[in-house]
Residue, then its C-alpha position, 0 to 999 in steps of 0.5 A: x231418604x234413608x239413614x244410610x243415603x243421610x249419612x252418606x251425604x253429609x261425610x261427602x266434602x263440600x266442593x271448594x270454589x277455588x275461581x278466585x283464589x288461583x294466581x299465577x306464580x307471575x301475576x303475584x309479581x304485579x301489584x297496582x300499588x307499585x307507583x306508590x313503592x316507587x314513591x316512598x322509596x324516593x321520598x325516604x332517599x330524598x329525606x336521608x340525603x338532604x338530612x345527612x347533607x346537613x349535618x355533614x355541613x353542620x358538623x365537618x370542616x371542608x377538606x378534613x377528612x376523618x377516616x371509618x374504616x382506614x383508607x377505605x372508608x371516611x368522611x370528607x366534606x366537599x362540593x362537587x360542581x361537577x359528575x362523579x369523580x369531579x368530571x365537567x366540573x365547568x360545565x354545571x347547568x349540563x348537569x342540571x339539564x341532565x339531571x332534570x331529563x333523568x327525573x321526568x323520565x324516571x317519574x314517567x316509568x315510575x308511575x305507570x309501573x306494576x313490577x314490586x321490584x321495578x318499583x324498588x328500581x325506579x324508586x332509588x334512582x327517582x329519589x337520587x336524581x331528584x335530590x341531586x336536582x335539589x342541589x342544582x336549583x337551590x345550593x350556591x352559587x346560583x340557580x341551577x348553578x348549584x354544587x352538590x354537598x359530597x361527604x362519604x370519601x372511598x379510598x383516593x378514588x371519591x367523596x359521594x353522598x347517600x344519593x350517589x348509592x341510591x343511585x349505585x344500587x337502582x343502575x345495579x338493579x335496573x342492569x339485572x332485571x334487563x338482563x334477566x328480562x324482567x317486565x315492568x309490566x304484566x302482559x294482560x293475562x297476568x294483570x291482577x284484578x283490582x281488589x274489590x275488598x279495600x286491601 
C-alpha cells in the first residue's frame, strides 16, 4: 500500500451504526416504567391529602371559615357524607361502592399503561379516589359509612380537599388526551425494547 492509499484511508469517516439509537418521535412517548409514575403520583395524593386532612381537623373549628383570597378562596372545615356539592348525602355506602368501583378499575389501567402522560392521568385520579375510599371505610361514623373531611371553601359554590383537585386535574387531562386521541398504549411498532443496560 502507498502512502497516499494510507493516508486516504485514514481521513475517510468511520461508518456509524446508528440501529440502535433510532427512535421514533412516538416511541419516545412510551416507557415501561409508566405504572410506577402512575404510582408515585397516587401515593404522593394520598400522603398530602391525608396530611392536610389532619391538620385542617387539628387546627380549624367546623363551620368557621377564614378567607385567602376574599370570597373566592378560604378554608372552612367540614364533612361531607355525600359527592360533590353535598349530592346524596343520604345515601353514603353508594358512594363508597362507587368509589371503590373507580379505584379498581383505575388501578387496572394504571398498570398496564405505557403512555408518560397517561400515567400522570391515571395517577391523580388513582391517588384521589383511593383516598376518598379512605375516608369511606375509616372515618366516622362507621365502616363504610365514613364522612370525607372537606376544607378548601370556593366562593358559596363548596368546600373541597386536595383529593377533589387531584381528581379535577386527571378528568381534565383524561378529556383531552380522548379528544386529541392519545394512546394509552404504543401499537407494536412503536413498542420500545427493554433496556438491556439497567436504566
Amino acid at each position: 500500500m502507498t502512502d497516499e492509499q494510507s493516508k486516504t484511508d485514514d481521513a475517510a469517516p468511520a461508518a456509524v451504526d446508528t440501529t440502535t439509537t433510532t427512535t421514533t418521535p412516538q416511541a419516545q412517548r412510551w416507557t415501561h416504567h409508566a405504572p410506577w409514575i402512575a404510582a408515585l403520583i397516587a401515593v404522593t395524593v394520598i400522603t398530602t391529602d391525608q396530611l392536610s386532612k389532619m391538620w385542617a381537623e387539628g387546627s380549624l373549628t367546623r363551620g368557621e371559615r377564614t378567607p385567602l383570597v376574599g370570597d373566592a378562596l378560604g378554608i372552612q372545615l367540614t364533612y361531607n357524607p355525600g359527592a360533590a356539592f353535598s349530592i346524596g348525602s343520604g345515601a353514603t355506602w353508594i358512594f363508597t361502592v362507587l368509589t371503590a368501583v373507580g379505584v379498581v378499575a383505575a388501578a387496572w389501567y394504571a398498570w398496564r399503561v405505557r403512555s408518560r402522560v397517561w400515567a400522570i392521568c391515571l395517577g391523580l385520579v388513582l391517588g384521589g379516589a383511593t383516598t376518598h375510599l379512605l375516608d369511606r371505610l375509616l372515618r366516622e361514623p362507621s365502616f363504610g359509612q365514613g364522612h370525607v373531611v372537606d376544607f378548601i371553601a370556593y366562593f358559596d359554590w363548596f368546600i373541597g380537599n386536595v383529593a377533589d383537585i387531584a381528581i379535577f386535574f386527571g378528568a381534565v387531562m383524561f378529556f383531552a388526551l380522548t379528544v386529541f386521541n392519545i394512546a394509552m398504549h404504543p401499537a407494536p411498532a412503536d413498542e420500545p425494547e427493554p433496556s438491556t443496560n439497567g436504566a
